[in-house]
N, C-alpha and C positions, 0 to 999 in steps of 0.2 A: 513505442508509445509517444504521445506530444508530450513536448516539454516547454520552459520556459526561456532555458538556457543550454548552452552546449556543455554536457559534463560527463567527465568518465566515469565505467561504472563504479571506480574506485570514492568518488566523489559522491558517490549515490547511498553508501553503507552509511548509518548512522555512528555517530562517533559519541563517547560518554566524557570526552576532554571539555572542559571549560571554556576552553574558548568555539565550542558550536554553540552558535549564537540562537537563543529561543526563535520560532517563527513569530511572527508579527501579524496580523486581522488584518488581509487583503493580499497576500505575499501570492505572487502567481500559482497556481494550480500545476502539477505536474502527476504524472504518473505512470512508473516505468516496469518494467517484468527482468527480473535477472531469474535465468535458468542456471541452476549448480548440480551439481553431481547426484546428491541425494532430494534436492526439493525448488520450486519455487518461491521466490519472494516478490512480492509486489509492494515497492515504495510509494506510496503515498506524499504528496505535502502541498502545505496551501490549501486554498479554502476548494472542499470537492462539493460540488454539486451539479447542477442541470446542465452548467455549461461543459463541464467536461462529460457528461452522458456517454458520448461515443468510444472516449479513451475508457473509460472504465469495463462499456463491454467488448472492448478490443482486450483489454487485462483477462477478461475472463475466459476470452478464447484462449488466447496464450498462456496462461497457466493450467487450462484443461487441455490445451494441444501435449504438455507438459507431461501428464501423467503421472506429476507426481504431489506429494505431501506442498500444498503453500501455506505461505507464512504472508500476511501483511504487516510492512512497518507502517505503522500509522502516528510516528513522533512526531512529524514534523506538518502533523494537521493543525490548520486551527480556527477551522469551519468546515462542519459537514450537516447536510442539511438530507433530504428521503430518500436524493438520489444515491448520497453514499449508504446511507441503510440497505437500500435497495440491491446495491453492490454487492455490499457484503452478507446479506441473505441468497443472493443467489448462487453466489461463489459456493458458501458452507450447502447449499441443499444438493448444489450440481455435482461436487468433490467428492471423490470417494475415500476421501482423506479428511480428518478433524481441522479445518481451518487452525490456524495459530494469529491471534492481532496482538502484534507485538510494541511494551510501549504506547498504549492508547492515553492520549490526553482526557483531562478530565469532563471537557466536552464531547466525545467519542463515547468516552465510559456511559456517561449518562446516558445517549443517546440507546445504547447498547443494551440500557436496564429501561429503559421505560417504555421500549418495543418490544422487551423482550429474546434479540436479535441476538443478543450475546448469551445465549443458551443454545445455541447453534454453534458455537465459537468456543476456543480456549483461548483467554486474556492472558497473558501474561507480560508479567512487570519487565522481565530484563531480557537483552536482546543473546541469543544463544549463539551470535557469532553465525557468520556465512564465509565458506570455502570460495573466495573469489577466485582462487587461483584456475577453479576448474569450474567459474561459472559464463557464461554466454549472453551477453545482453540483447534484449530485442533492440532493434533500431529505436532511434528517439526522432521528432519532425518535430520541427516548432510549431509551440501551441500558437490558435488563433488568438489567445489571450493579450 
């Protein structure tokens, strides 16, 4: 998936330590697919929308090449605008699995109840922890951003 920066996928898991510093309104756009043993997760951060369009339906082929249960963190959003709706309506209608958006900021949230989108989705508040040891990241290419 594009990124904004070179990071492993160690650097990719969200952490609940104090010093992860909140996102910031404008923080580059990334968005990446780690394959684990039992599920996909797709990380989300930065503000998703039109411009990143192509990585998001790149996200969805690789988590449906997956086959298995995904999960979106979506912590470290903080702008999403029709095209991430979009996203994430397709992902939940194409899965043959309950999507999981894990950690959704209270702009997400909202977005989620006033489309209705997140009745498609299971929200949940805390992140259940991913098996990196036995996970597989897709390649990352610097975004155009």
């Amino acid at each position: 998936m594009h990124d904004g920066s070179n990071t492993t996928p160690r650097d990719l898991l969200p952490t609940d330590a104090p010093d992860d510093p909140a996102p910031e309104l404008g923080d580059p756009a990334s968005v990446h697919v780690i394959v684990g043993a039992s599920r996909a997760r797709v990380v989300l951060s930065g503000e998703i929308d039109a411009d990143i369009g192509a990585d998001l339906s790149e996200a969805i082929a690789d988590a449906e090449e997956s086959g298995m249960p995904v999960e979106i963190d979506a912590h470290h959003v903080t702008f999403m605008d029709s095209s991430g709706v979009a996203f994430l309506a397709r992902l939940a209608s194409r899965s043959p699995h309950r999507v999981q958006v894990l950690r959704a900021p209270p702009t997400v949230r909202f977005l989620l109840e006033v489309t209705r989108i997140g009745e498609l989705l299971d929200i949940v508040d805390e992140d259940p922890g991913f098996d990196l040891d036995a996970a597989a990241p897709t390649p990352s290419r610097p975004s155009p951003r």
